[in-house]
ZADREN-353587 format. One record per residue (C-alpha): x, y, z; residue in three letters; residue number from 1. Coordinates in nm, 4 decimals, decimal comma. Each point is the difference from the previous one (the first is absolute). Layout:
N
<r u="X" v="Y" w="Z" resn="ALA" resi="NUM"/>
...
***
This chain:
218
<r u="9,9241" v="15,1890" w="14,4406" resn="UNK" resi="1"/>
<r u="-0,0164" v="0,1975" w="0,3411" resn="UNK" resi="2"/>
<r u="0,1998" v="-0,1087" w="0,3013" resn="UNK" resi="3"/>
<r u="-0,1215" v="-0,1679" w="0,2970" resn="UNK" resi="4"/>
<r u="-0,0133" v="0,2748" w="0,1803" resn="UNK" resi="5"/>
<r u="-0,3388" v="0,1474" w="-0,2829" resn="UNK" resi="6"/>
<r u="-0,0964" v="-0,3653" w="-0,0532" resn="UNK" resi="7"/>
<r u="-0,3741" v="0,0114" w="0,0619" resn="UNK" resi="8"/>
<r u="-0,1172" v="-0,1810" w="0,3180" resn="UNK" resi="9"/>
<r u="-0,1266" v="-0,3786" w="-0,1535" resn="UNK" resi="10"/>
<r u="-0,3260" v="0,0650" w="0,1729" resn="UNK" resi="11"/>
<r u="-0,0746" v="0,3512" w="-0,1179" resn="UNK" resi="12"/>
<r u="-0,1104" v="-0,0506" w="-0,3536" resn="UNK" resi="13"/>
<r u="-0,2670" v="-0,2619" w="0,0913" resn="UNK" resi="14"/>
<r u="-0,1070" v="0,2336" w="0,2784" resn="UNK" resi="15"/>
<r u="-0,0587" v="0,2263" w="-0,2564" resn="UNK" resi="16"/>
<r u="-0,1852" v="-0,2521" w="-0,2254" resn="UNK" resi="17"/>
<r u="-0,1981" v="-0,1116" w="0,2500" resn="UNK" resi="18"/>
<r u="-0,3258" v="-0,2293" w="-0,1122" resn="UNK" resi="19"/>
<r u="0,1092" v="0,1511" w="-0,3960" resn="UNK" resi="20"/>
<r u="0,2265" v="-0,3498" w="0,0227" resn="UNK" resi="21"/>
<r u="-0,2603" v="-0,2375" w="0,0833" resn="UNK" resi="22"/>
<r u="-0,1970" v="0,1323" w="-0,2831" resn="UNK" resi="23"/>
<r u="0,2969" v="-0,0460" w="-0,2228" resn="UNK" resi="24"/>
<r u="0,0941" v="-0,3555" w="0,0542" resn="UNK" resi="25"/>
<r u="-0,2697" v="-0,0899" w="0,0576" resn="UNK" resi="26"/>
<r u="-0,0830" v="-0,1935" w="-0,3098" resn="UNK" resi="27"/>
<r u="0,2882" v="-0,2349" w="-0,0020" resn="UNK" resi="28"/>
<r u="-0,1066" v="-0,3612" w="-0,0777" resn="UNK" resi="29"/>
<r u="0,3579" v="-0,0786" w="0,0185" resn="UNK" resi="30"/>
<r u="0,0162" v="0,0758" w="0,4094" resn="UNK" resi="31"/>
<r u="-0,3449" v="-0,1675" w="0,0458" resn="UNK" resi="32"/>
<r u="0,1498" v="-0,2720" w="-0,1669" resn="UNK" resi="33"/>
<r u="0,2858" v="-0,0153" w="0,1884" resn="UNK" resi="34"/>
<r u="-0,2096" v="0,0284" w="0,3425" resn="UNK" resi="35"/>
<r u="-0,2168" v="-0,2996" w="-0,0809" resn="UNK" resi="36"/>
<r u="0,3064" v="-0,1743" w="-0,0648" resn="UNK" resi="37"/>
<r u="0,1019" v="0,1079" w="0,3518" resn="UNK" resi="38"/>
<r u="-0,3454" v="-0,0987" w="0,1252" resn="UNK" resi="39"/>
<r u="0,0896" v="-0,3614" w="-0,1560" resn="UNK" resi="40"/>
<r u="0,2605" v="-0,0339" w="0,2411" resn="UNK" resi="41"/>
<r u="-0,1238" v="0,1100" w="0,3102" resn="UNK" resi="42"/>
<r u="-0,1255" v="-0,1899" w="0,2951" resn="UNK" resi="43"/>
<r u="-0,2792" v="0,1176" w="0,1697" resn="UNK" resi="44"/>
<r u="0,0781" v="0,2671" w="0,2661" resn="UNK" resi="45"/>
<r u="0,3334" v="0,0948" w="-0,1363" resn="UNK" resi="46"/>
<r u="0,2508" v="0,2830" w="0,0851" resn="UNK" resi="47"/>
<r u="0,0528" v="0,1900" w="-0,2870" resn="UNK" resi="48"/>
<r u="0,2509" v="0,3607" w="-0,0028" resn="UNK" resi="49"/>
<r u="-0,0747" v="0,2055" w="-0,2748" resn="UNK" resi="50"/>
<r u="0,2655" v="0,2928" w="-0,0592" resn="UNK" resi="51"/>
<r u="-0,0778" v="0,2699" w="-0,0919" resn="UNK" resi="52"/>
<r u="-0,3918" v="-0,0559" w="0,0297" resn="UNK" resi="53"/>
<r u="-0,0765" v="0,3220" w="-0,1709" resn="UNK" resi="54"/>
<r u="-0,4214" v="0,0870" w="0,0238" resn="UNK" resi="55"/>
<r u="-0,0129" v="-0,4195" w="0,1097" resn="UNK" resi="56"/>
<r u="-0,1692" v="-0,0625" w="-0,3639" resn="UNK" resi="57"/>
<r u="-0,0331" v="-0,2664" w="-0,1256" resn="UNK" resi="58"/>
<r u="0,2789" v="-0,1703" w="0,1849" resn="UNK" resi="59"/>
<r u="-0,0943" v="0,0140" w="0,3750" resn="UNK" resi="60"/>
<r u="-0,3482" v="0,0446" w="-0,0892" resn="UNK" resi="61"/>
<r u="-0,0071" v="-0,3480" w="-0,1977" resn="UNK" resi="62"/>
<r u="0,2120" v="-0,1639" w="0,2560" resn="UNK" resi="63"/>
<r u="-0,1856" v="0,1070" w="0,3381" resn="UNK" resi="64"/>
<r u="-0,3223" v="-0,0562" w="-0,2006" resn="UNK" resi="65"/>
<r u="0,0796" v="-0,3446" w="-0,0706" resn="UNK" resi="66"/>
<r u="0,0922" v="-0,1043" w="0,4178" resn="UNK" resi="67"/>
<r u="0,3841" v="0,1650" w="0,0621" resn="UNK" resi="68"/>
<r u="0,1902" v="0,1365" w="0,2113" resn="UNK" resi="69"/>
<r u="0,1735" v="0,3194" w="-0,1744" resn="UNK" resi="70"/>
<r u="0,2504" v="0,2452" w="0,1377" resn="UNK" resi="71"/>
<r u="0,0334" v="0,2845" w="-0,2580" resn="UNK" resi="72"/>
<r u="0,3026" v="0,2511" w="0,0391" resn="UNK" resi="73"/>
<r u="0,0135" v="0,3155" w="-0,2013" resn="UNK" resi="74"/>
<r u="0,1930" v="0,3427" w="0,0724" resn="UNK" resi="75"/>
<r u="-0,2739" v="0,1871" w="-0,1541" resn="UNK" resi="76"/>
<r u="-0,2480" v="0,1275" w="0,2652" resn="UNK" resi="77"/>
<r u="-0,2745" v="0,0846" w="-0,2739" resn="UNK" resi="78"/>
<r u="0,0036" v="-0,3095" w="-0,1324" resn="UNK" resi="79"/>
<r u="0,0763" v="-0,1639" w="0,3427" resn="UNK" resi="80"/>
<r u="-0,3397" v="0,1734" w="0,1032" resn="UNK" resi="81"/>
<r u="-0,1866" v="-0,0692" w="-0,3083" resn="UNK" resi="82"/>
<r u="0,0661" v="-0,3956" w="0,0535" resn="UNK" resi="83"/>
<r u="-0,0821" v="-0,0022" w="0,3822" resn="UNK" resi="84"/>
<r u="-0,3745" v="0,1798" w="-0,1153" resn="UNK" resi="85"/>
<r u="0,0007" v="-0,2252" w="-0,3251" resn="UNK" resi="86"/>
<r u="0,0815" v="-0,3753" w="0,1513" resn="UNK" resi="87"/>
<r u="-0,1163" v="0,0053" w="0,3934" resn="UNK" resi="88"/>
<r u="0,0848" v="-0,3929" w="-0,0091" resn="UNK" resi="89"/>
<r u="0,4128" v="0,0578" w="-0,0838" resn="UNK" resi="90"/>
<r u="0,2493" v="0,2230" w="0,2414" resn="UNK" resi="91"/>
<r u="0,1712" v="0,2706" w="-0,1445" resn="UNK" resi="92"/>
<r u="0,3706" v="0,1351" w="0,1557" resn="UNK" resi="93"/>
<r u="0,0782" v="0,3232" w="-0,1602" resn="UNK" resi="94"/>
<r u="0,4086" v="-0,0885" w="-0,0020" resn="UNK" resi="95"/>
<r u="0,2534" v="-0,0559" w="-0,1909" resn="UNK" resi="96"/>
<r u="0,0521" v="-0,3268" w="-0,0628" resn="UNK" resi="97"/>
<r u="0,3691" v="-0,0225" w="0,1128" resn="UNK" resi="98"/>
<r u="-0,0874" v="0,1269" w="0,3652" resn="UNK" resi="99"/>
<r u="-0,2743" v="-0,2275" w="0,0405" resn="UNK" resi="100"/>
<r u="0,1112" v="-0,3107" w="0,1964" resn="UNK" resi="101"/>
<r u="-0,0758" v="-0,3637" w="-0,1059" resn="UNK" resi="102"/>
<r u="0,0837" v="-0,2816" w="0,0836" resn="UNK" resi="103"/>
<r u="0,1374" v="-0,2802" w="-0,2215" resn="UNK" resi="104"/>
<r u="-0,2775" v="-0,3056" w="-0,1384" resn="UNK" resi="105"/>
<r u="-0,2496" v="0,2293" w="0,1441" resn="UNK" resi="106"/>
<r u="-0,2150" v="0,0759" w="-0,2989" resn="UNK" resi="107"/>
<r u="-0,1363" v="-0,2729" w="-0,2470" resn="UNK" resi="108"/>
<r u="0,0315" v="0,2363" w="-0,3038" resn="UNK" resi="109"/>
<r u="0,1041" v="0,3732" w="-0,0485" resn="UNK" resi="110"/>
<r u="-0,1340" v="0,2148" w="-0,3175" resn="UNK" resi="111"/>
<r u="0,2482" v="0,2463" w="-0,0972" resn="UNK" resi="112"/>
<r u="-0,2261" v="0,1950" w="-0,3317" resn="UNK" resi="113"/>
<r u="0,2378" v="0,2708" w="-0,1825" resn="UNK" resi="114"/>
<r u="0,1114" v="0,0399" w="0,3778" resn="UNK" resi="115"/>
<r u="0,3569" v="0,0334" w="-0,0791" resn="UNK" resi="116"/>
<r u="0,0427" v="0,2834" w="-0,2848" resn="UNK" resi="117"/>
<r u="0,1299" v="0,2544" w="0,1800" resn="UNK" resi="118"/>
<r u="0,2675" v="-0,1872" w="0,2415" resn="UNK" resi="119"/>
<r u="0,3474" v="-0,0785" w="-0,2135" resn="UNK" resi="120"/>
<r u="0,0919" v="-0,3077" w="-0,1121" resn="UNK" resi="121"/>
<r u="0,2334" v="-0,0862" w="0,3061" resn="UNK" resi="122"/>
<r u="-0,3046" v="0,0962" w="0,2451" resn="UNK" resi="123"/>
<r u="-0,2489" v="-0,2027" w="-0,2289" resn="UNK" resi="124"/>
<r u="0,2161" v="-0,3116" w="0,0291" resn="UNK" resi="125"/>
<r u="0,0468" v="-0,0201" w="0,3338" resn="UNK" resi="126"/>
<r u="-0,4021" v="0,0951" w="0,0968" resn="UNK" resi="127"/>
<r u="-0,0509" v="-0,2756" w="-0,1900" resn="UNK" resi="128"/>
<r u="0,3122" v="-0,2343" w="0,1705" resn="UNK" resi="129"/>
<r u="-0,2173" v="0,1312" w="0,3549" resn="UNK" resi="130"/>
<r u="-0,3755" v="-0,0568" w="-0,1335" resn="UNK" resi="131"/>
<r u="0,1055" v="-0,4077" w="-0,0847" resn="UNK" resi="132"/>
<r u="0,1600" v="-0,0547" w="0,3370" resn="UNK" resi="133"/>
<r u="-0,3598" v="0,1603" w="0,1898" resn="UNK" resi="134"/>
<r u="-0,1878" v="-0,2743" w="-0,2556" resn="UNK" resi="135"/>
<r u="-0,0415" v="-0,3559" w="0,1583" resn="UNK" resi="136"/>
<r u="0,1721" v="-0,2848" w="-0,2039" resn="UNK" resi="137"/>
<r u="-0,2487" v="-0,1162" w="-0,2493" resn="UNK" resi="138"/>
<r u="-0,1495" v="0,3833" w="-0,0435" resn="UNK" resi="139"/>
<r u="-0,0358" v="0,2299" w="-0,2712" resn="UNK" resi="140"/>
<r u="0,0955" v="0,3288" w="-0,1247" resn="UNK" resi="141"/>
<r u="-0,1601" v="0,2044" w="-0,2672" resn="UNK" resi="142"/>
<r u="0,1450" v="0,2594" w="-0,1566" resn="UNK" resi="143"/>
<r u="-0,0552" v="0,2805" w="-0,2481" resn="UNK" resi="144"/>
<r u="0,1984" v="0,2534" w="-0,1684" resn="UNK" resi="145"/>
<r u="0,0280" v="0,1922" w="-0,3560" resn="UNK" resi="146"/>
<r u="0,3243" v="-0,1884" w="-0,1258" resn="UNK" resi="147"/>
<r u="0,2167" v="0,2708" w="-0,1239" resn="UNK" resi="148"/>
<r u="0,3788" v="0,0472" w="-0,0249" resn="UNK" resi="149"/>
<r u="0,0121" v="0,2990" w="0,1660" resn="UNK" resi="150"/>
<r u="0,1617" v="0,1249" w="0,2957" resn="UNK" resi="151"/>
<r u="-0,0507" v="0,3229" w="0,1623" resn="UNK" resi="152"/>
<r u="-0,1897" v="0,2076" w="-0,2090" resn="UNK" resi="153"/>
<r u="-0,2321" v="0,2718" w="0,1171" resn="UNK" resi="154"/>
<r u="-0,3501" v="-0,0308" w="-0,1944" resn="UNK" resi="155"/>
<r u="-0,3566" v="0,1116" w="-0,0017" resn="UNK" resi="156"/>
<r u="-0,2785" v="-0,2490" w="0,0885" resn="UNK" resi="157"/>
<r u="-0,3020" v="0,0821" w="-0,0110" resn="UNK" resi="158"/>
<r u="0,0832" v="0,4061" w="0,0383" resn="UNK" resi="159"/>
<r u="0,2051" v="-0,1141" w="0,3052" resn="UNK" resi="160"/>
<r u="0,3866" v="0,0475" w="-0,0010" resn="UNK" resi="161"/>
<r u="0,2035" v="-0,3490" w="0,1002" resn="UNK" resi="162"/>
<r u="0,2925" v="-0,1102" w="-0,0573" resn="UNK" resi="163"/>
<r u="0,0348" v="-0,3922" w="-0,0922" resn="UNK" resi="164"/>
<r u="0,1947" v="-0,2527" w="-0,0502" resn="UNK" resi="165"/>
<r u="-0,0851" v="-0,3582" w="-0,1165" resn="UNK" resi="166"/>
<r u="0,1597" v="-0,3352" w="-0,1227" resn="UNK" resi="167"/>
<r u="-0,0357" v="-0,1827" w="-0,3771" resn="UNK" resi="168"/>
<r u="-0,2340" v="-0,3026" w="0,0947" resn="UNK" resi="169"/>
<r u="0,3416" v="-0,2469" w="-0,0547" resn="UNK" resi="170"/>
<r u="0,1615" v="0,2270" w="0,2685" resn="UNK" resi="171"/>
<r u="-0,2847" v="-0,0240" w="0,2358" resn="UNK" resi="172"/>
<r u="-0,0375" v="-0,3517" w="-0,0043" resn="UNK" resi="173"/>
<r u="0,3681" v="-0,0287" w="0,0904" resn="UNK" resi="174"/>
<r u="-0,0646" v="0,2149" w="0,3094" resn="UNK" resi="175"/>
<r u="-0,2397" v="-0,2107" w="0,0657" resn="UNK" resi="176"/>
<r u="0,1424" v="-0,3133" w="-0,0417" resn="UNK" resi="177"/>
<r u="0,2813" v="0,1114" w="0,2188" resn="UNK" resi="178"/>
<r u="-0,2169" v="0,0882" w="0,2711" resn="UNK" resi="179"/>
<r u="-0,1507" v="-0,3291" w="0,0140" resn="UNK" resi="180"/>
<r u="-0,2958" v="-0,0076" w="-0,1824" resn="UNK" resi="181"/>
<r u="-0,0705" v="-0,2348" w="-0,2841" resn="UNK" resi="182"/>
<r u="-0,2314" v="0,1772" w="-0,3062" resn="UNK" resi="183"/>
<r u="-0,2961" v="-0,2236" w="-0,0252" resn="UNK" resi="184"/>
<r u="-0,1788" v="0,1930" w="-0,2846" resn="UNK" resi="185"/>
<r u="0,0114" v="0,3480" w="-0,1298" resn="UNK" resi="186"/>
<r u="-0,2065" v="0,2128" w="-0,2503" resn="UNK" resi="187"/>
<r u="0,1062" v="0,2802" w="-0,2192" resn="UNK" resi="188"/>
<r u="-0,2851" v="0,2626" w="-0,0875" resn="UNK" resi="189"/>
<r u="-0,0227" v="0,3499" w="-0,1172" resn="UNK" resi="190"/>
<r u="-0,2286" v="0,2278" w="0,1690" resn="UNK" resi="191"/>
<r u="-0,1034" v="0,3575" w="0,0031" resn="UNK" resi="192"/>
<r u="-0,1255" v="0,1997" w="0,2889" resn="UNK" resi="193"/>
<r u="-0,3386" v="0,1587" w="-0,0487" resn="UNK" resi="194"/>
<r u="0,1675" v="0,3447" w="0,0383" resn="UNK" resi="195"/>
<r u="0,0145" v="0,2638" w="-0,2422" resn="UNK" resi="196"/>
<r u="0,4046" v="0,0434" w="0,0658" resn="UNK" resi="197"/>
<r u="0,0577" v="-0,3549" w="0,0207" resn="UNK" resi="198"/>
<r u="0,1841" v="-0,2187" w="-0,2581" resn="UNK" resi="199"/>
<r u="-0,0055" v="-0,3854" w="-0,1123" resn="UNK" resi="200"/>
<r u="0,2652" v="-0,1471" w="0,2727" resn="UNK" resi="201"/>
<r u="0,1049" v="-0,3891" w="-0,0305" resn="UNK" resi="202"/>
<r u="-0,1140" v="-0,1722" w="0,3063" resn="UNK" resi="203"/>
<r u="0,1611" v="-0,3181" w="0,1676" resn="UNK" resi="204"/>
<r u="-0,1235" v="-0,2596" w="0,2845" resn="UNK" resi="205"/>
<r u="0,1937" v="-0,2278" w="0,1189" resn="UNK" resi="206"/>
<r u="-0,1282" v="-0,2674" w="0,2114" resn="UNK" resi="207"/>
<r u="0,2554" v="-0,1493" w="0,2588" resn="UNK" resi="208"/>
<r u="0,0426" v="-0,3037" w="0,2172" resn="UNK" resi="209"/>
<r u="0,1978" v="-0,0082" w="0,3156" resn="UNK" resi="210"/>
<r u="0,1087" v="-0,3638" w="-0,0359" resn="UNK" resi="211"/>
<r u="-0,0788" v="-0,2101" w="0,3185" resn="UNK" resi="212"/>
<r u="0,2815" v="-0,1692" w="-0,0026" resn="UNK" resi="213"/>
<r u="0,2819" v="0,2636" w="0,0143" resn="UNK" resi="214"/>
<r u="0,0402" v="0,3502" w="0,1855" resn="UNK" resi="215"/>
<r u="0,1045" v="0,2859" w="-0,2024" resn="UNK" resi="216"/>
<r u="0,3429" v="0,1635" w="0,0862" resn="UNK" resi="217"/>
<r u="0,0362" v="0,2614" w="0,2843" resn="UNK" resi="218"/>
***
């Protein structure tokens, strides 16, 4: 592992990979899935946040096609660009998502898709402590990750050099659970990238509930 100091910005590699990640993902059933199960949910005209919104497809595409209001935040300006040209009907912040102010129960669901891998585990937990408090009581929270036991360890994805760090999927739920959240359903799948230098890599959604009758902690 490098230090923090040589850690590679979280934004750089998907500047570098540009529209090359849309193409790779872009056959997931398992995250269409897990949008129409979003969809499900949704009353008309809703507030969505989707961090780290990537090229905006599918998921602010498919939700500002189907009547909401999305706010995507990314801290890649390529990609923040791409999804501005891509989906007109969304707004894009190029940001990260920890300077961004919002407001608590002011979203009715958030979409956080393999989002998190490159914050640590502390910095993952409590994004997702702050993203339950901006969801009103009764919303949801979908989230996606590659549920791994690993925790700081510099890789190559896609030709790109990260550095990662992920929970098992019992581990994540219990971050979740503490932050509030309640699991509603979840689906396991393996997927490969269409990329010549990408690998099979275990894919997890969750798919959270903000109960209406409690607040999460501060």
């Amino acid at each position: 592992m490098t230090d923090d100091h040589n850690r590679p910005h979280p934004g750089a590699a998907f500047d570098a990979l540009g529209a090359e990640y849309e193409k790779a993902f872009a056959g997931s059933k398992a995250h269409r899935r897990s949008l129409e199960w979003l969809l499900g949910r949704l009353a008309p005209g809703s507030r969505v946040l989707d961090v780290g919104s990537g090229t905006g497809r599918p998921t602010a595409e498919t939700l500002a096609a189907a009547g909401h209001d999305v706010l995507g935040v990314d801290v890649s300006p390529v990609m923040v660009e791409l999804a501005a040209r891509q989906v007109p009907d969304a707004t894009f912040r190029c940001a990260d998502i920890h300077d961004v102010p919002l407001d608590d129960a002011s979203f009715d669901a958030v979409c956080v898709y393999f989002s998190l891998l490159q914050l640590d585990r502390r910095e993952q937990a409590a994004l997702i402590g702050r993203l339950t408090r901006v969801l009103r009581p009764g919303g949801h929270l979908v989230l996606a990750t590659v549920p791994l036991d690993v925790d700081g360890v510099d890789a190559v994805f896609m030709g790109q050099p990260v550095r990662v760090t992920s929970f098992t999927a019992q581990a994540l739920a219990t971050v979740v659970g503490e932050a509030g959240l309640e699991v509603v359903t979840e689906e396991a799948t393996l997927f490969t990238p269409a990329h010549p230098d990408a690998r099979p890599e275990p894919h997890l959604f969750l798919h959270c509930r903000r109960p209406a009758a409690t607040a999460p902690d501060a």
